[in-house]
N, C-alpha and C positions, 0 to 999 in steps of 0.2 A: 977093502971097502966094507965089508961086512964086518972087521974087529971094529973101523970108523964109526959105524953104524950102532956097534953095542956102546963102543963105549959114547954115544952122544943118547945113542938111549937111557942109559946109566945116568948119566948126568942129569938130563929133563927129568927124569923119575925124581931125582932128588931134590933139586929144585923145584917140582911139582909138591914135593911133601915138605918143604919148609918154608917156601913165600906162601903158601894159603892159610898156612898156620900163623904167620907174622901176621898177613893182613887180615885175616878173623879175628887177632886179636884187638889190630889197629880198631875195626870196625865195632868190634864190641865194648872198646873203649869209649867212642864218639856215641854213641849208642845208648851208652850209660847216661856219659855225660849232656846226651839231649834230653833223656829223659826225666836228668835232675831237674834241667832248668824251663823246662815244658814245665813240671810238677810244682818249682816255683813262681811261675809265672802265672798258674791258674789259681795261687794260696794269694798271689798276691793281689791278682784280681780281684778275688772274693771281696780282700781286707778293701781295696779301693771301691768296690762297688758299693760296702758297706757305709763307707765315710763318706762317699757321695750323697747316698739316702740320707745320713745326717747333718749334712750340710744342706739338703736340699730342704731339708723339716726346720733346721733354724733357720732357712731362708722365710718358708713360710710364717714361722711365726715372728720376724721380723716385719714382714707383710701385716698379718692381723694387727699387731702390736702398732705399726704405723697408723691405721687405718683409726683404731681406740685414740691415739694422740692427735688426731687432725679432728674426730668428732670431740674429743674433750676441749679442744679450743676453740672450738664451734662454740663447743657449749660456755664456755670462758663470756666466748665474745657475747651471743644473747645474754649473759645473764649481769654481763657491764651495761649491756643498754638496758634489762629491765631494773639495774640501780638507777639508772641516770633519771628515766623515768619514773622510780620510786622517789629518787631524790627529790625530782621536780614538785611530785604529790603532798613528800615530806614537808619542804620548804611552803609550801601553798596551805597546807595546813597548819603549819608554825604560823604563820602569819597569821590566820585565823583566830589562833589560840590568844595571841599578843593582843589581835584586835578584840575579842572578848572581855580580856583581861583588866585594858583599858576602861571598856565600857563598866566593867565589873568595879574599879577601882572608884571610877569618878562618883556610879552610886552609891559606894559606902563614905566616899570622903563629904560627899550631898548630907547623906543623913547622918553621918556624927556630928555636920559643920550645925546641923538644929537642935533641940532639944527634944525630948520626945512627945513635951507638953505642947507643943507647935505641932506635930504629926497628927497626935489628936482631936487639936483645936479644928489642924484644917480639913479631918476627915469627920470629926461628930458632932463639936459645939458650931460649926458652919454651914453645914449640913442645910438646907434649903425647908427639909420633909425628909418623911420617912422613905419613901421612895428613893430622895434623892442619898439619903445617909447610906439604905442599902447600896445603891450604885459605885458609893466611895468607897465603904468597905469591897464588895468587887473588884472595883479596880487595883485597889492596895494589895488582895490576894492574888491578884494573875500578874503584878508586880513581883513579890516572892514568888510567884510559882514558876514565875520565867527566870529569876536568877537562878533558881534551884535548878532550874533545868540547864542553862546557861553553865552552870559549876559543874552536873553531871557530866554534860558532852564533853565538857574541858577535861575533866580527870579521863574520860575514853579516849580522846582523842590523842592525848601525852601517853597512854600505854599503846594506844596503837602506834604513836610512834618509835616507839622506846623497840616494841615485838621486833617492827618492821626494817627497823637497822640492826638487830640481832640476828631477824634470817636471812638479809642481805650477806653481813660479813661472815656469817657460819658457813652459806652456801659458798660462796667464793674463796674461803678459805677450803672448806673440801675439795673445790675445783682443782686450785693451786696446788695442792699437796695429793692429787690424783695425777695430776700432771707431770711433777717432778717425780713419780715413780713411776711411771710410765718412760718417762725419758730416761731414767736411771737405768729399765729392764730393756731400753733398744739398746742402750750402750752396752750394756752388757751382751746381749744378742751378740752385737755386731762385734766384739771381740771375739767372742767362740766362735763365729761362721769365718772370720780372720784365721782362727788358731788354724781351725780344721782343716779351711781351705791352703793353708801353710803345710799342711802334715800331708794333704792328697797330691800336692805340688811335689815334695818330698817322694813320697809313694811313685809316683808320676815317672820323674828320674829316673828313679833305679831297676823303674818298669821299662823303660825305653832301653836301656842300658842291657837289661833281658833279653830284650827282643831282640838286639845287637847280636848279643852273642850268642842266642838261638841260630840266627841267622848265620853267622859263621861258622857257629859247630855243623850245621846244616851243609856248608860250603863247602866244610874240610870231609864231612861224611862223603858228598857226592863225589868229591875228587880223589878222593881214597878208595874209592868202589869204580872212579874212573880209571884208575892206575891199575888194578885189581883187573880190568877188564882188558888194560892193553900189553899186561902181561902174560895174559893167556895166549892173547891172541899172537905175540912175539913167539910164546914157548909152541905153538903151532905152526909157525910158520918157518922157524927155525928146523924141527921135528921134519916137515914137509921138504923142504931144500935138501936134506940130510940123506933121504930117503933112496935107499937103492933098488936095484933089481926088478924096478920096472912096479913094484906096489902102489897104489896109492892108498895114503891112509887120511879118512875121511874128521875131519876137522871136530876139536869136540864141539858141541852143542855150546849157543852160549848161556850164561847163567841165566836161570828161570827170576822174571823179574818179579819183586814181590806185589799181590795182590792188591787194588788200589781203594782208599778207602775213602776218593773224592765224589760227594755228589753228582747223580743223576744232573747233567746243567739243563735249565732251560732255555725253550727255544727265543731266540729274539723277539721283539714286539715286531709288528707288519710295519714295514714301511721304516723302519731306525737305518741308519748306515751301516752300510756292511765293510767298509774300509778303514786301516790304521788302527790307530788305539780305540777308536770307537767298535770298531767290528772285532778286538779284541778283547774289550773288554764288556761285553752282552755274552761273549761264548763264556762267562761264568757267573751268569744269571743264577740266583739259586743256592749258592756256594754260601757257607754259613758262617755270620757274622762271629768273629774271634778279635778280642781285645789282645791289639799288639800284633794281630796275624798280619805275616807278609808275604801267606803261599795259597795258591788254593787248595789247601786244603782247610782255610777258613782265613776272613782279612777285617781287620777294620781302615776306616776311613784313609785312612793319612797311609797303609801298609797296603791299599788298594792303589791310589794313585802310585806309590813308587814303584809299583809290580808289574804295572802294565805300561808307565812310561820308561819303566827300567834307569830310574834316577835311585840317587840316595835317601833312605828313607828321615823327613823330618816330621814336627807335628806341623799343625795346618796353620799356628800363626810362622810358621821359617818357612813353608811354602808362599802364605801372603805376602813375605816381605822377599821374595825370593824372584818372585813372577812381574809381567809386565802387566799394570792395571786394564781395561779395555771396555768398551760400552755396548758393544755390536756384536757379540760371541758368535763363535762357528762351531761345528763339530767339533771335538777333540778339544777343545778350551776348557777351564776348570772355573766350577764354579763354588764361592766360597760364601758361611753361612756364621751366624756370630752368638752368642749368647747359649748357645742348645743346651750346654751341661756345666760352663762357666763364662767367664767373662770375655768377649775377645772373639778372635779367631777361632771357632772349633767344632766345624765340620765341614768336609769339601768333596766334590765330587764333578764327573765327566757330565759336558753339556755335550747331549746326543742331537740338536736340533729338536726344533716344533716343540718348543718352551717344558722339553722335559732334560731331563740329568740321569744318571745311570750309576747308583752309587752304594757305600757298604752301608745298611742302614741296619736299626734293630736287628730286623728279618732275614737277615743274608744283604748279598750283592740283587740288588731291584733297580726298577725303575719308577723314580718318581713324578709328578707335574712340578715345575717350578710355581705354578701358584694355586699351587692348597696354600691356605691360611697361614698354617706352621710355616711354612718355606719362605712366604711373603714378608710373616715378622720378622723373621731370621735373618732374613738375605742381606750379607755384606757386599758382593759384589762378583766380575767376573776377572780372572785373570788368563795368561798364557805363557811358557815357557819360552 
């Protein structure tokens, strides 16, 4: 029993000093390899947070840039009804001019059709008196003095018309050709907010694809350190059955687990459910928002719900189209939000009852109102699994 004994001791020894050495290796392989794609994951972050901010700035000035084209058409429009109305003035004083013109004409054609020795006759050799001769001459001067005045207003009145169709067609042509650049610089806008939103969509993909295989280097870490753990406990128990003479030899200790580096959680709101995924997921109240995360040790949206309903993870428009629509939510239902950072489906979160949700938001994993303002514009709808 006792050679038995050596030689199985012999053996554990050995195997003791070559599977720890295999699986240290194993594990500082997956180790490595997490922390490549952790370190890609947070570069590629940055680049998509960055493209978002610019997407979001040509969003805006798509916005301003609309806002300058609906006032220049405005402006378009008043300044066709203050032609129309010029026109009108126009035409009302052409008329005027013709009727002048007229009047203008018939008195010259009066006095060539006389002689001048007849104008005479009838204003001095006719003449009544002196009195009355001054009177005639009078009247003959405020005669010329009204044609004169008569020809004056006519020559004003043809250059104020002449100005006032020049500043009509100048303004309105400036309108027009404010206009078609303005429209020229939305289209253009809106290609570049296309491109970029094309390249974040891109970025997007192969972010998810990350996350993926975080998640399974993650998997194969935990299982590899699980195998790790029930090899020891084999090479113990085997050791222990083995054991003769009445010894017992007391079990090693098991591996000291490593130091944890998840947030203090906070405590639930008073009065929320303490049952199912709802009372599961308030126990990581606090736990800080991570693009892509789908552990606590930080989660966003869409890596929240698949963690705590323990589903596959999608983003939130494959969760909307995934779920059964509903208008009467309960605890545990998912509630879904649209426009936040594009277009569509793109934020969701757990309805805790009493018209709040509990979800990864900026700040970490919180609790929100479903109606603050934000939430209110947002809100696409509830769904359920």
């Amino acid at each position: 029993m006792k050679m038995v004994t050596c030689v199985l001791a012999t053996g554990l020894m050995m195997f003791s000093a070559v599977a720890p050495s295999v699986h240290a290796e194993r594990d500082a392989e997956l180790q490595s390899t997490l922390h490549t794609q952790e370190q890609q994951r947070n570069d590629l972050q940055k680049q998509m947070d960055e493209l978002k901010k610019t997407v979001q700035d040509v969003q805006t000035s798509i916005q301003e840039n609309e806002k300058k084209l609906t006032e220049t058409k405005d402006n378009i429009t008043e300044t066709q009804r203050l032609i129309q109305e010029k026109t009108a003035a126009i035409n009302e004083l052409q008329k005027k001019i013709e009727q002048r013109e007229v009047v203008i004409k018939k008195r010259l054609v009066s006095l060539q059709s006389q002689p001048t020795t007849n104008i005479v006759t009838e204003v001095v050799v006719n003449a009544q008196s002196f009195a009355d001769l001054l009177d005639r001459i009078s009247s003959v001067n405020m005669v010329f003095q009204s044609d004169k005045s008569i020809l004056e207003t006519q020559e004003r009145d043809k250059d104020q018309v002449k100005k006032d169709r020049e500043i009509i067609v100048q303004k309105e042509q400036e309108l027009r050709a404010f206009l078609a650049e303005l429209e020229k610089t939305n289209k253009t806008l809106a290609e570049e907010r296309q491109q970029k939103q094309a390249a974040w969509d891109e970025m997007n993909d192969k972010f998810q694809k990350l996350v993926n295989d975080i998640a399974n280097t993650q998997s194969a870490l935990t299982e590899a350190q699980k195998q790790k753990q029930e090899k020891e406990m084999e090479k113990q128990s085997l050791f222990l059955q083995n054991t003769s003479d009445g010894e017992t030899v007391a079990p090693a200790p098991a591996p000291a687990q490593a130091p944890s580096n998840k947030p203090a959680k906070q405590q639930p709101p008073a009065g929320a459910a303490n049952g199912g995924v709802v009372g599961k997921a308030l126990q990581y109240l606090g736990v800080p928002y991570v693009w892509g995360g789908a552990s606590p040790s930080g989660f966003d949206c869409s890596g929240f719900i698949s963690y705590i309903y323990g589903v596959g993870r999608q983003d939130v428009s494959g969760y909307w189209n995934s779920v059964s629509r509903i208008d009467n939510p309960q605890p545990g239902d998912l509630v879904f939000f649209q426009g936040t950072y594009k277009a569509g489906p793109s934020h969701i979160g757990i309805y805790i009852g009493d018209g709040k949700m509990v979800h990864a938001g900026d700040s970490g994993i919180a609790v929100s109102s479903l109606s603050s303002s934000y939430n209110r514009s947002h809100f696409l709808g509830y769904g359920r699994f």
